[in-house]
mmCIF file of the N, C-alpha and C atoms, coordinates in Angstrom:
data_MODEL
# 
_entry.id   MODEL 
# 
loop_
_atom_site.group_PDB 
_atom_site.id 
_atom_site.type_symbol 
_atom_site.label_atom_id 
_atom_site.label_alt_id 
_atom_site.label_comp_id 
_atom_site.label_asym_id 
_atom_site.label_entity_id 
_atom_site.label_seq_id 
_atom_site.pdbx_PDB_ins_code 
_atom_site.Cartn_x 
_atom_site.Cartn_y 
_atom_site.Cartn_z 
_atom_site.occupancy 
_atom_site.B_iso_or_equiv 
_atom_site.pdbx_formal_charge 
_atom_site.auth_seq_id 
_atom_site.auth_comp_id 
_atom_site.auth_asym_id 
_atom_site.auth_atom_id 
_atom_site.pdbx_PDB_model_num 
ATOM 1   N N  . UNK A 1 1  ? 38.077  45.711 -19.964 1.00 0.00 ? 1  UNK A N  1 
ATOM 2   C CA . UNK A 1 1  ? 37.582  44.467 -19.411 1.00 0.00 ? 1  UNK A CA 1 
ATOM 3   C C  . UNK A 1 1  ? 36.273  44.695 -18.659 1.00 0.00 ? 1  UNK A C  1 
ATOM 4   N N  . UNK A 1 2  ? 36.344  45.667 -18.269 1.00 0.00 ? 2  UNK A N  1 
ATOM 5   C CA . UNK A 1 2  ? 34.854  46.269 -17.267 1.00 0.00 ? 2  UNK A CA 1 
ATOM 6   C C  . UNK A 1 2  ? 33.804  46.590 -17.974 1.00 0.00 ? 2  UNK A C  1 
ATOM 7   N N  . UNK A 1 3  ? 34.091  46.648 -18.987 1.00 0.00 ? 3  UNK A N  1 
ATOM 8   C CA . UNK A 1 3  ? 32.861  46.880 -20.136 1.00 0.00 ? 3  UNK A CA 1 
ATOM 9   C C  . UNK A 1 3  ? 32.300  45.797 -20.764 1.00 0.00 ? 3  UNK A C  1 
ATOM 10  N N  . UNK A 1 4  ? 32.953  44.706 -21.049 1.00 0.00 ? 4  UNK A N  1 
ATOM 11  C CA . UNK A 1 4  ? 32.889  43.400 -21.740 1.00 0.00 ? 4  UNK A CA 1 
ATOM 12  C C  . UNK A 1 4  ? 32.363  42.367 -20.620 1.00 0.00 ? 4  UNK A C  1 
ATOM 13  N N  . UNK A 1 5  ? 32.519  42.950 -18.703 1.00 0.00 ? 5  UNK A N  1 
ATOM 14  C CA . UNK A 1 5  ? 31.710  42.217 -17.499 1.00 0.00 ? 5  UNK A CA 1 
ATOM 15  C C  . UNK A 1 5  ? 30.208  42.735 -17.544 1.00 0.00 ? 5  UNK A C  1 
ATOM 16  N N  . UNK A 1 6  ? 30.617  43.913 -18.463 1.00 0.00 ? 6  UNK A N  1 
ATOM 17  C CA . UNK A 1 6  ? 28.960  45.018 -18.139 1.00 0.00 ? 6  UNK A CA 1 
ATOM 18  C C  . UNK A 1 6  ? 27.875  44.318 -18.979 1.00 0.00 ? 6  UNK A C  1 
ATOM 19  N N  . UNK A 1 7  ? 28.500  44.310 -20.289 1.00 0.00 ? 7  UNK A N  1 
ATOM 20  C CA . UNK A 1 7  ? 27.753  43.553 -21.557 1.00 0.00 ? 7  UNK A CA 1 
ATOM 21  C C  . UNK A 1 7  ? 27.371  42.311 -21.390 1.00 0.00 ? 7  UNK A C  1 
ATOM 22  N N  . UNK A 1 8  ? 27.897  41.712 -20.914 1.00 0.00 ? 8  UNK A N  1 
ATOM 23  C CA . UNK A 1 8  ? 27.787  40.016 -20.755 1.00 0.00 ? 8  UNK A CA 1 
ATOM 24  C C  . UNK A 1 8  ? 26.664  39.820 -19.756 1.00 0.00 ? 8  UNK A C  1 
ATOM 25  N N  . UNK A 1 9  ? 27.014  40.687 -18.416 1.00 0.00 ? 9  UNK A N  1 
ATOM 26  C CA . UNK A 1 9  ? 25.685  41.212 -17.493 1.00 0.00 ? 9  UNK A CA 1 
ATOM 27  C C  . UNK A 1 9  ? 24.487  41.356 -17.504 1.00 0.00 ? 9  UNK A C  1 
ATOM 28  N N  . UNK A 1 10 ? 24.456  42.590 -18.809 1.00 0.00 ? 10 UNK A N  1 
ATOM 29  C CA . UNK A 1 10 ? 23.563  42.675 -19.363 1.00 0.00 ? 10 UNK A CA 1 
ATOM 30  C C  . UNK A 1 10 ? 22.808  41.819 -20.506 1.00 0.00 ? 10 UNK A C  1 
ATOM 31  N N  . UNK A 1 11 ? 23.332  41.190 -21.318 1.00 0.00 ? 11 UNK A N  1 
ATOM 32  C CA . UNK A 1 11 ? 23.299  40.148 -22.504 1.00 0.00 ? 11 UNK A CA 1 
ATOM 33  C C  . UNK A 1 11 ? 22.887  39.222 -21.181 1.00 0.00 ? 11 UNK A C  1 
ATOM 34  N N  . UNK A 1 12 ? 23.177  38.470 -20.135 1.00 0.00 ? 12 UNK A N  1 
ATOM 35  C CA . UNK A 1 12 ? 22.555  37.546 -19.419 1.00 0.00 ? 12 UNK A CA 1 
ATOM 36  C C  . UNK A 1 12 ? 21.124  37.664 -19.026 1.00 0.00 ? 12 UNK A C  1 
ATOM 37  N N  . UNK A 1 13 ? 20.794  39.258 -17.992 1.00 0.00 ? 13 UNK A N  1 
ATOM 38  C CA . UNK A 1 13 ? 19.361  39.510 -18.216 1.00 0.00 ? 13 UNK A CA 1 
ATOM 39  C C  . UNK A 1 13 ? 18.761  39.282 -18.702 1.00 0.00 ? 13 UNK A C  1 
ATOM 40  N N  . UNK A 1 14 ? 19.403  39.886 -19.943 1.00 0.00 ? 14 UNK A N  1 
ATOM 41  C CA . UNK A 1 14 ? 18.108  39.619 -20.907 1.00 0.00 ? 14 UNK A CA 1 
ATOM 42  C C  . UNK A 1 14 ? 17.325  38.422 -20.898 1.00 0.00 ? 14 UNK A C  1 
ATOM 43  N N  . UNK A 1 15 ? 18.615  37.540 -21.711 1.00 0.00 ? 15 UNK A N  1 
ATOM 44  C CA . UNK A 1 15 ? 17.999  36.289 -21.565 1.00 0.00 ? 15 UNK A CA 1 
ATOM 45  C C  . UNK A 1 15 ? 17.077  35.754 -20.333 1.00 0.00 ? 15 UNK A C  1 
ATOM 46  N N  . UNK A 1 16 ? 17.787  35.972 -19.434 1.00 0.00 ? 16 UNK A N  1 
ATOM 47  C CA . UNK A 1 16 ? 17.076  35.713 -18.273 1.00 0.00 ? 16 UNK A CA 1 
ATOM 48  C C  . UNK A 1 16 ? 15.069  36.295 -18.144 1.00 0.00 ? 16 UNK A C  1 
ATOM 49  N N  . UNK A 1 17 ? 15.266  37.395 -18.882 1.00 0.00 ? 17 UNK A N  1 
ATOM 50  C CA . UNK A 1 17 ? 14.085  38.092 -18.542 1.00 0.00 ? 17 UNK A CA 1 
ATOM 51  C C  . UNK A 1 17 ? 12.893  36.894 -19.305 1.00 0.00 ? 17 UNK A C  1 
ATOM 52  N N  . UNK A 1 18 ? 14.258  36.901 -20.933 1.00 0.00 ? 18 UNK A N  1 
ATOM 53  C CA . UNK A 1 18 ? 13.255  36.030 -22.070 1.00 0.00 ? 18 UNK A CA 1 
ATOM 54  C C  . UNK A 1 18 ? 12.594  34.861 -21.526 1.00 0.00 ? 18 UNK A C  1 
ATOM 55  N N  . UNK A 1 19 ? 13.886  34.370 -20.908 1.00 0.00 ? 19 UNK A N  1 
ATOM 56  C CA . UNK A 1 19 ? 13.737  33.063 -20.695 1.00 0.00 ? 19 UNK A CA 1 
ATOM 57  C C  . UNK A 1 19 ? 12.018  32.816 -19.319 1.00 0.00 ? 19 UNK A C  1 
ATOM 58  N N  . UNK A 1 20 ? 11.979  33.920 -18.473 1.00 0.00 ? 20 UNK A N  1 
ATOM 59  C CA . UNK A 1 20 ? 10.866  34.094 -17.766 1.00 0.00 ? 20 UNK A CA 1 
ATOM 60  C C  . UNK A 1 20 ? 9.242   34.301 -18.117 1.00 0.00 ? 20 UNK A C  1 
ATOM 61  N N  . UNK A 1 21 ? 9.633   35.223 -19.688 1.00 0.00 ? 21 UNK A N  1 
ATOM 62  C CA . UNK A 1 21 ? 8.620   35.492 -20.334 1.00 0.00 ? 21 UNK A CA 1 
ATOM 63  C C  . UNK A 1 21 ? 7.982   33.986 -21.343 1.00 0.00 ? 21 UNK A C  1 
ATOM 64  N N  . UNK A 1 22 ? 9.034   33.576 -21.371 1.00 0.00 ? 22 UNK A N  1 
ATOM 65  C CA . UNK A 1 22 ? 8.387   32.260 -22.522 1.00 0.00 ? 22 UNK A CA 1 
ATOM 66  C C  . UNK A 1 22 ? 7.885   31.531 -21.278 1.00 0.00 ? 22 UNK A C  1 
ATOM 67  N N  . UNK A 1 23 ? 8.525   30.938 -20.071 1.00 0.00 ? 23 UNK A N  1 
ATOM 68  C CA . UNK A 1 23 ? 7.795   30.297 -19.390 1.00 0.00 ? 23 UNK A CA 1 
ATOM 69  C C  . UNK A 1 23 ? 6.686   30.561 -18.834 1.00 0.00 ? 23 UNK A C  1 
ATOM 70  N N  . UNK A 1 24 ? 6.153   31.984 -18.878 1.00 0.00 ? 24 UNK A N  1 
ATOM 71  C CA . UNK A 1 24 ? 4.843   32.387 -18.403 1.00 0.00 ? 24 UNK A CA 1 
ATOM 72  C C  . UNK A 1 24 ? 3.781   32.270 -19.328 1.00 0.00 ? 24 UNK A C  1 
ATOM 73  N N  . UNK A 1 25 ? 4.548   32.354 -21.082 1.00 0.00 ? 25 UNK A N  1 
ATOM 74  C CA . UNK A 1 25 ? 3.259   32.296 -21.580 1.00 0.00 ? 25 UNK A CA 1 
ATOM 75  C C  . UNK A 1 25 ? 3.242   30.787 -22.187 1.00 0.00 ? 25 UNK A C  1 
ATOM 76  N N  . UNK A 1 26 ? 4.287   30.018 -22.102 1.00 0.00 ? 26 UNK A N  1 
ATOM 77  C CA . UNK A 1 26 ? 3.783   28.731 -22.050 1.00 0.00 ? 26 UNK A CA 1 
ATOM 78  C C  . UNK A 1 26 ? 2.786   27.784 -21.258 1.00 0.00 ? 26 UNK A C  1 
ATOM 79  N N  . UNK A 1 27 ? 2.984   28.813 -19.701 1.00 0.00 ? 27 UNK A N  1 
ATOM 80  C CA . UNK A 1 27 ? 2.202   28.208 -18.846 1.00 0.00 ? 27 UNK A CA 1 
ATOM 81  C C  . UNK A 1 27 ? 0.616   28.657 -19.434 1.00 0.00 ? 27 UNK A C  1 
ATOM 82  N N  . UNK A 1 28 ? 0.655   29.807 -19.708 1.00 0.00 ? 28 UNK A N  1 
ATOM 83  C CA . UNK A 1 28 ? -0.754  30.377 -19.929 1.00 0.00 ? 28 UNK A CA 1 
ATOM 84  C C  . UNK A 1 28 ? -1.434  29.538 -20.668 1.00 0.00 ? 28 UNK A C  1 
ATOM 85  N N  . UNK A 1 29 ? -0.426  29.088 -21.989 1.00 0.00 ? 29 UNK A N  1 
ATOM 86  C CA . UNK A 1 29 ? -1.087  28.624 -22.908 1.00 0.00 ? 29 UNK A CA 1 
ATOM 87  C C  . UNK A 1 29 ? -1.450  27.047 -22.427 1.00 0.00 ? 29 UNK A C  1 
ATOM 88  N N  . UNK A 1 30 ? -0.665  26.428 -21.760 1.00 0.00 ? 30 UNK A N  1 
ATOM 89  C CA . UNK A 1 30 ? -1.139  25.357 -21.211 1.00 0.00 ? 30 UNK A CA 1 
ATOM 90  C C  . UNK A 1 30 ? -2.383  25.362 -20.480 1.00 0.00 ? 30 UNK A C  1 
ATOM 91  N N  . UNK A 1 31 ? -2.361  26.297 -19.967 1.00 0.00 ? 31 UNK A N  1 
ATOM 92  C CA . UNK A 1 31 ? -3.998  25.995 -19.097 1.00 0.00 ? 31 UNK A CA 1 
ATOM 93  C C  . UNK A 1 31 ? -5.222  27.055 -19.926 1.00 0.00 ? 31 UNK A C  1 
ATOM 94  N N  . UNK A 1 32 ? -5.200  28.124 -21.276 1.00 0.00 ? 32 UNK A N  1 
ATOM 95  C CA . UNK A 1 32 ? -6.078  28.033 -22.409 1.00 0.00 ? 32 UNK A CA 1 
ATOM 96  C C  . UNK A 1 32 ? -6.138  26.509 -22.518 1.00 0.00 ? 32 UNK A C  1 
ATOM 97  N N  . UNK A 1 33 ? -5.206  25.790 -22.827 1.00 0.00 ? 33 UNK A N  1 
ATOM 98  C CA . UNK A 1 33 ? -5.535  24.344 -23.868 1.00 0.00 ? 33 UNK A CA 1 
ATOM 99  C C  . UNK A 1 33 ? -6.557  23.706 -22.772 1.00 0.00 ? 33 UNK A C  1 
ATOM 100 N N  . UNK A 1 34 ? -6.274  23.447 -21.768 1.00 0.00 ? 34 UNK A N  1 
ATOM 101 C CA . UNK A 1 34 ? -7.054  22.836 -20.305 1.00 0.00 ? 34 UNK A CA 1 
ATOM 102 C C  . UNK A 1 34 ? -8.452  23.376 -20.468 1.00 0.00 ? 34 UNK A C  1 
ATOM 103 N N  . UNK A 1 35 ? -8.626  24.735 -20.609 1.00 0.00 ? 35 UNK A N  1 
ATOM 104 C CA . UNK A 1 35 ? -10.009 25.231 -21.021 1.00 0.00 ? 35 UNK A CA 1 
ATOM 105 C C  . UNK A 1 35 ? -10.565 24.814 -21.840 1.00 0.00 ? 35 UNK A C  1 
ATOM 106 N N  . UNK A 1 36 ? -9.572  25.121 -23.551 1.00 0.00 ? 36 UNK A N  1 
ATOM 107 C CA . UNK A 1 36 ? -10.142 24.978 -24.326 1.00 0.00 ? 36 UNK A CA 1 
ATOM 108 C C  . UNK A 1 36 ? -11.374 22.887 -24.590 1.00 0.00 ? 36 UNK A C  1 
ATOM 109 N N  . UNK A 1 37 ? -10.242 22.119 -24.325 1.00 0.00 ? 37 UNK A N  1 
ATOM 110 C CA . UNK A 1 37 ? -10.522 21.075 -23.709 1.00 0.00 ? 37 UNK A CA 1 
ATOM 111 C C  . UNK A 1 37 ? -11.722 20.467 -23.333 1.00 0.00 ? 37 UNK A C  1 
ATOM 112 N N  . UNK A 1 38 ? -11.467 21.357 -21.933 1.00 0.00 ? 38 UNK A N  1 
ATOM 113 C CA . UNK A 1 38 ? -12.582 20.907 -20.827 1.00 0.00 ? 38 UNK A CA 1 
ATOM 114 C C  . UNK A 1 38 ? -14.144 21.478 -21.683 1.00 0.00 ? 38 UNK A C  1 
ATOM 115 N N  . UNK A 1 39 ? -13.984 22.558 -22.566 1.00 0.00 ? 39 UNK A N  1 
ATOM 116 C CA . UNK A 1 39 ? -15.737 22.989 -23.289 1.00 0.00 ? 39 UNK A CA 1 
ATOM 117 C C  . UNK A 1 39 ? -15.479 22.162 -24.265 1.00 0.00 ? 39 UNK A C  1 
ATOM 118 N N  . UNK A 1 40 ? -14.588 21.270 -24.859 1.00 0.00 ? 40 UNK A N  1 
ATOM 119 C CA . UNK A 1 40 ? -15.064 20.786 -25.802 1.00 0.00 ? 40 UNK A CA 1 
ATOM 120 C C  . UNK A 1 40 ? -15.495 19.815 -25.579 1.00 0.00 ? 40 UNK A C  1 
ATOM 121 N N  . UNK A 1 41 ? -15.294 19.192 -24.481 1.00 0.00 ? 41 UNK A N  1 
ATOM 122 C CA . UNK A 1 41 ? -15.809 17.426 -23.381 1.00 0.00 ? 41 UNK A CA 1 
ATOM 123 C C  . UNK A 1 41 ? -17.440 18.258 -23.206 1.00 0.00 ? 41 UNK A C  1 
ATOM 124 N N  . UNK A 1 42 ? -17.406 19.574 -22.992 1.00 0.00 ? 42 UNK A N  1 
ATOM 125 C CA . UNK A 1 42 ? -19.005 19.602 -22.175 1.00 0.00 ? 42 UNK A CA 1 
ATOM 126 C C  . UNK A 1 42 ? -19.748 19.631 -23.357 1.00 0.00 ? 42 UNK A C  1 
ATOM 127 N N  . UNK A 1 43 ? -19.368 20.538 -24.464 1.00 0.00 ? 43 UNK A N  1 
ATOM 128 C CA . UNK A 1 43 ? -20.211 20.545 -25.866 1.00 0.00 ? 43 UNK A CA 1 
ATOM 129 C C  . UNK A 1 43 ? -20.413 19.476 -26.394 1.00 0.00 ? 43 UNK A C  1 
ATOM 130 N N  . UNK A 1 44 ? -19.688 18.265 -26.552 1.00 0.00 ? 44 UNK A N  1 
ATOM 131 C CA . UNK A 1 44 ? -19.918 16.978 -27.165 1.00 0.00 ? 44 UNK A CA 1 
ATOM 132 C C  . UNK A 1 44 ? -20.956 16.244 -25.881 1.00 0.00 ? 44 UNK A C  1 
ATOM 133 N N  . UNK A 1 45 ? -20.879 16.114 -24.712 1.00 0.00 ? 45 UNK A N  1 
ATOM 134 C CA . UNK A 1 45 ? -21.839 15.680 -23.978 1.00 0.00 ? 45 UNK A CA 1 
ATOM 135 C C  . UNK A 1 45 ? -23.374 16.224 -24.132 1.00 0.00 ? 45 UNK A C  1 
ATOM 136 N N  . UNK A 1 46 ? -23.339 17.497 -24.153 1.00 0.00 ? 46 UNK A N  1 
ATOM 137 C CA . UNK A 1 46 ? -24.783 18.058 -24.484 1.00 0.00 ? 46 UNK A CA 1 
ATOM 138 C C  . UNK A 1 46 ? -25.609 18.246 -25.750 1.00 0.00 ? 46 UNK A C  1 
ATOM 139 N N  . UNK A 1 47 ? -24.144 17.925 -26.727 1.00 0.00 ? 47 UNK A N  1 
ATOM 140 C CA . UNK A 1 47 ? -24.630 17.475 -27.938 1.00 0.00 ? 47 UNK A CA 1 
ATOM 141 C C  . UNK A 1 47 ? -25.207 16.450 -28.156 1.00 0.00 ? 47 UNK A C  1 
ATOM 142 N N  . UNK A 1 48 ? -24.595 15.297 -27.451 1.00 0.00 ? 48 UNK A N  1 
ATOM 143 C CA . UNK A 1 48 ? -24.942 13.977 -26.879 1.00 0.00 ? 48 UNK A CA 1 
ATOM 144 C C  . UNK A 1 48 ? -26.141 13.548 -26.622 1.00 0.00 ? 48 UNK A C  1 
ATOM 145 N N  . UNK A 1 49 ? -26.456 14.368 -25.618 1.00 0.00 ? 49 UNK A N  1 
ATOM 146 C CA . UNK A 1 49 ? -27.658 14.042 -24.738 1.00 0.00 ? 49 UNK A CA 1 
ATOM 147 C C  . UNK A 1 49 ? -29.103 15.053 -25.569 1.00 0.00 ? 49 UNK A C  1 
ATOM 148 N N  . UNK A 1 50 ? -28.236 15.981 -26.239 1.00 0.00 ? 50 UNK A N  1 
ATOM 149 C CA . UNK A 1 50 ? -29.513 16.599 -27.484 1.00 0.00 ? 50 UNK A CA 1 
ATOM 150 C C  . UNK A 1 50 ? -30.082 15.603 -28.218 1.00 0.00 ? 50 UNK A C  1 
ATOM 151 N N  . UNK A 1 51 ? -28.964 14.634 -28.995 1.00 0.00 ? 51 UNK A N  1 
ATOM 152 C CA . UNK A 1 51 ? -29.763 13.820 -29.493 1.00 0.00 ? 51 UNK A CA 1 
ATOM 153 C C  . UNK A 1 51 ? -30.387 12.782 -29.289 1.00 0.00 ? 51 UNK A C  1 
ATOM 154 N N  . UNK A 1 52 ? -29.981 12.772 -28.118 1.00 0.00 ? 52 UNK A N  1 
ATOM 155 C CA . UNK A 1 52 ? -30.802 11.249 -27.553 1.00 0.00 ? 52 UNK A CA 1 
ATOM 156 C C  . UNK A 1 52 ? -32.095 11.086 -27.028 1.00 0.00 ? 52 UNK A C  1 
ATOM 157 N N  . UNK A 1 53 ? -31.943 12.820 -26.541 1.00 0.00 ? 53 UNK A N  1 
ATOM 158 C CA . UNK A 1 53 ? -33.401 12.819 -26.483 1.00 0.00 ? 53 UNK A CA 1 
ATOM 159 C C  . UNK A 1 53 ? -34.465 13.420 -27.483 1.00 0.00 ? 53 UNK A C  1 
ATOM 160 N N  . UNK A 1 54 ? -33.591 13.979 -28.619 1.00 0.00 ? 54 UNK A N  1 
ATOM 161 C CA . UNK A 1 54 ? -34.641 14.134 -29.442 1.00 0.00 ? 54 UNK A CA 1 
ATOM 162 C C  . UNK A 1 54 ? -34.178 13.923 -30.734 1.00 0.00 ? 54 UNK A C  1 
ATOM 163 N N  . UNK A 1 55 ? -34.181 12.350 -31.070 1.00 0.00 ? 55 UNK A N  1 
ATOM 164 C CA . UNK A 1 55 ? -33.916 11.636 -31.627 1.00 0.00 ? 55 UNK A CA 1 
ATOM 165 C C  . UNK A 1 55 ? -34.463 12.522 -33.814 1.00 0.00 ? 55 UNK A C  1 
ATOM 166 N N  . UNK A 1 56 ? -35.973 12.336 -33.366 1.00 0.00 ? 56 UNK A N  1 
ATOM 167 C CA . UNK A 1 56 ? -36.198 12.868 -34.669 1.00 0.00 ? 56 UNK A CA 1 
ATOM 168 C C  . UNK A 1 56 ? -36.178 14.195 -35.368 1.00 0.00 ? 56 UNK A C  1 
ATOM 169 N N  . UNK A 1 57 ? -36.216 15.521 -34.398 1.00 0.00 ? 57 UNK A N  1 
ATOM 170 C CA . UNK A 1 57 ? -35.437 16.510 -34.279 1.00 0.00 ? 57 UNK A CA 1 
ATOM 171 C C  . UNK A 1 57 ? -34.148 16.965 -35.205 1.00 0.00 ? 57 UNK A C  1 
ATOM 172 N N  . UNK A 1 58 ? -33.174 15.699 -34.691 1.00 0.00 ? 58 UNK A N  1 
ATOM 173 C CA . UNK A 1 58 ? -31.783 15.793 -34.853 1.00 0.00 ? 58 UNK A CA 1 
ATOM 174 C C  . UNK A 1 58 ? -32.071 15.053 -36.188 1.00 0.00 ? 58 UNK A C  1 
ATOM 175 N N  . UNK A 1 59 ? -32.481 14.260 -36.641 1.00 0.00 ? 59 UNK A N  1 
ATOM 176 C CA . UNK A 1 59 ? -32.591 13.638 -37.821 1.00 0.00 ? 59 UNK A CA 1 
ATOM 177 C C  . UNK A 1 59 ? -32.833 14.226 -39.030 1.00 0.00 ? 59 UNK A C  1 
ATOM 178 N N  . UNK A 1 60 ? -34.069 15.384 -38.543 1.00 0.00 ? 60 UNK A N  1 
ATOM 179 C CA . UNK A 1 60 ? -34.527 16.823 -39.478 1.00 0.00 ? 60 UNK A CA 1 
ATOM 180 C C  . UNK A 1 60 ? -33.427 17.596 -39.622 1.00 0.00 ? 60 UNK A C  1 
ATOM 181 N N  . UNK A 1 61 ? -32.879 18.042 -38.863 1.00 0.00 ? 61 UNK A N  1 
ATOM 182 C CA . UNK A 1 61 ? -31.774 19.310 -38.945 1.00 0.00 ? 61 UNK A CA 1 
ATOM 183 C C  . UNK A 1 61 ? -30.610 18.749 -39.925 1.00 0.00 ? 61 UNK A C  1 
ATOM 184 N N  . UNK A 1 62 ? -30.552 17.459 -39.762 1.00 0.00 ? 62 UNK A N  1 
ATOM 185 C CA . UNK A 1 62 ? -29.390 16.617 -40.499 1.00 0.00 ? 62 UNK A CA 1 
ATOM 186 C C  . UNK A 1 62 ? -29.632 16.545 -42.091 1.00 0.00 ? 62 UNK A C  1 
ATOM 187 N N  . UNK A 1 63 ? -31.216 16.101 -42.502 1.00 0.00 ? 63 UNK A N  1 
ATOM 188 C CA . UNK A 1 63 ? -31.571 16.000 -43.299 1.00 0.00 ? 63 UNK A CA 1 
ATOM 189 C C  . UNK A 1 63 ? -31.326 17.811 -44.226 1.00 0.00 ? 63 UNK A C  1 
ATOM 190 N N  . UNK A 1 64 ? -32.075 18.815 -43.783 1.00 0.00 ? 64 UNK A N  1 
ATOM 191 C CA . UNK A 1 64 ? -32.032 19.768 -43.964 1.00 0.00 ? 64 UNK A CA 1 
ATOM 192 C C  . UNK A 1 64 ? -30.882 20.284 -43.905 1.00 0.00 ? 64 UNK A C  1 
ATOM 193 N N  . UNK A 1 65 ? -29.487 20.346 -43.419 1.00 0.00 ? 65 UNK A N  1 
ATOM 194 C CA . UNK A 1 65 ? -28.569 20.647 -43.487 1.00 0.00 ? 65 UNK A CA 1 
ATOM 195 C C  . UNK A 1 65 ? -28.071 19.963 -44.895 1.00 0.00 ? 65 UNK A C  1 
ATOM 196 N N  . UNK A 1 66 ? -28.129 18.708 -45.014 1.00 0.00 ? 66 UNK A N  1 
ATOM 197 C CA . UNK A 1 66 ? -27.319 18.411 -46.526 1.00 0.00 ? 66 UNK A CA 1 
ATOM 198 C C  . UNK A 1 66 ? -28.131 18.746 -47.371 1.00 0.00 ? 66 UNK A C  1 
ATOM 199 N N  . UNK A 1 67 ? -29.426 19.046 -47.136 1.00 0.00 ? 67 UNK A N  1 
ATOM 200 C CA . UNK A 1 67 ? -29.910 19.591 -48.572 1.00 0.00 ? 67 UNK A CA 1 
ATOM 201 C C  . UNK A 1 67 ? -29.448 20.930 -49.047 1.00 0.00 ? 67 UNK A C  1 
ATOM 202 N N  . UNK A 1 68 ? -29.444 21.604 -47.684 1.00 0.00 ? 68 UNK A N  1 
ATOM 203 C CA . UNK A 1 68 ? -29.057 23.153 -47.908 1.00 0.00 ? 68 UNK A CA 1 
ATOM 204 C C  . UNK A 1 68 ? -27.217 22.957 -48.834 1.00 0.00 ? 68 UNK A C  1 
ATOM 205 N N  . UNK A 1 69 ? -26.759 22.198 -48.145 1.00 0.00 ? 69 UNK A N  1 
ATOM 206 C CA . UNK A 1 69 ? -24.691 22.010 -48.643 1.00 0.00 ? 69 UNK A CA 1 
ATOM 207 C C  . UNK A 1 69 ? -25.217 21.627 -49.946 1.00 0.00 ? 69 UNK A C  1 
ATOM 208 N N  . UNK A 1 70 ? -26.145 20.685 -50.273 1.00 0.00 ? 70 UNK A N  1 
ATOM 209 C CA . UNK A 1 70 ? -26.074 19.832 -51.699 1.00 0.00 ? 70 UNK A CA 1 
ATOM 210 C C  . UNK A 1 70 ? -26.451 21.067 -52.816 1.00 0.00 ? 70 UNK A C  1 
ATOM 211 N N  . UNK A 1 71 ? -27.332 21.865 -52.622 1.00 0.00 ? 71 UNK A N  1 
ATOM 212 C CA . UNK A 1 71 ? -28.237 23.130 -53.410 1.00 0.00 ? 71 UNK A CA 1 
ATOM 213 C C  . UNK A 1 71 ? -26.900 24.161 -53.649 1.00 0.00 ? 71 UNK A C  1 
ATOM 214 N N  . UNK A 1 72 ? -26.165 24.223 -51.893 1.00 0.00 ? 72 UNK A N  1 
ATOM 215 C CA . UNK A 1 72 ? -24.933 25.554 -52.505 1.00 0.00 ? 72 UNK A CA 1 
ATOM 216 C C  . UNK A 1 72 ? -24.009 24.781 -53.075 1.00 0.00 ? 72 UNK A C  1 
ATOM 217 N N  . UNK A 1 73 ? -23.502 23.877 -52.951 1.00 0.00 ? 73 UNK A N  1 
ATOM 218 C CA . UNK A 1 73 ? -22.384 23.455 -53.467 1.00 0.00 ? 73 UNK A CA 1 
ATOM 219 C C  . UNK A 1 73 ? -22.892 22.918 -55.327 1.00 0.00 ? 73 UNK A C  1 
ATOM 220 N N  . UNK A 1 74 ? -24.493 21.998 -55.287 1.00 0.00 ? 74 UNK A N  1 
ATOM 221 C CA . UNK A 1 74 ? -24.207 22.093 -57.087 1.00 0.00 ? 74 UNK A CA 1 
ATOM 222 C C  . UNK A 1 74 ? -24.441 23.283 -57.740 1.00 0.00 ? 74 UNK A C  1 
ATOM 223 N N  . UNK A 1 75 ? -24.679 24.468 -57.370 1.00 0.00 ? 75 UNK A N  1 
ATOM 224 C CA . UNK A 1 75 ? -24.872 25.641 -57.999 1.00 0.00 ? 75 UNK A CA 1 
ATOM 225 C C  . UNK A 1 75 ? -23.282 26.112 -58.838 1.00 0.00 ? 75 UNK A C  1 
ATOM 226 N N  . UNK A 1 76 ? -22.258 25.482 -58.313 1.00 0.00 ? 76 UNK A N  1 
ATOM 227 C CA . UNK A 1 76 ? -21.080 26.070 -58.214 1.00 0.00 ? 76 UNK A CA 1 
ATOM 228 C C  . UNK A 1 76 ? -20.454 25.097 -59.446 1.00 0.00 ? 76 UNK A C  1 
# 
C-alpha cells in the first residue's frame, strides 16, 4: 500500500510540475502575441504615413513591383 501512496505522489507532481510548465509558456506566449501585435499596429501606421506623404513614390514602387510579379510569374 506504501508504494501505490509513493506512485500516486509522485504521478501527482508530475502533473503538477506539467501543469506549471504549460501555464508559464502560455503566459509567455500571450505576451509574444501582445508584441507581436503591438509592431504590427506601428508598421501599418508608418506604412501609412509613408504613403501619404509620398504619394507618387509609393505609386512607382507599386507599379514596378507588378511588373517585376507579371515578368516572373508569365515566364512560368
Amino acid at each position: 500500500m506504501e508504494s501505490i501512496d509513493k506512485a500516486s505522489h509522485f504521478a501527482h507532481e508530475a502533473i503538477d510540475k506539467l501543469a506549471r510548465a504549460t501555464n508559464n509558456t502560455v503566459d509567455a506566449l500571450d505576451e509574444k502575441g501582445m508584441h507581436v501585435k503591438y509592431a504590427e499596429r506601428q508598421m501599418l501606421k508608418n506604412c501609412q504615413g509613408y504613403i501619404r506623404d509620398n504619394p507618387a513614390t509609393t505609386l512607382g514602387i507599386a507599379v514596378a513591383t507588378g511588373f517585376l510579379l507579371s515578368r516572373l510569374l508569365s515566364s512560368r
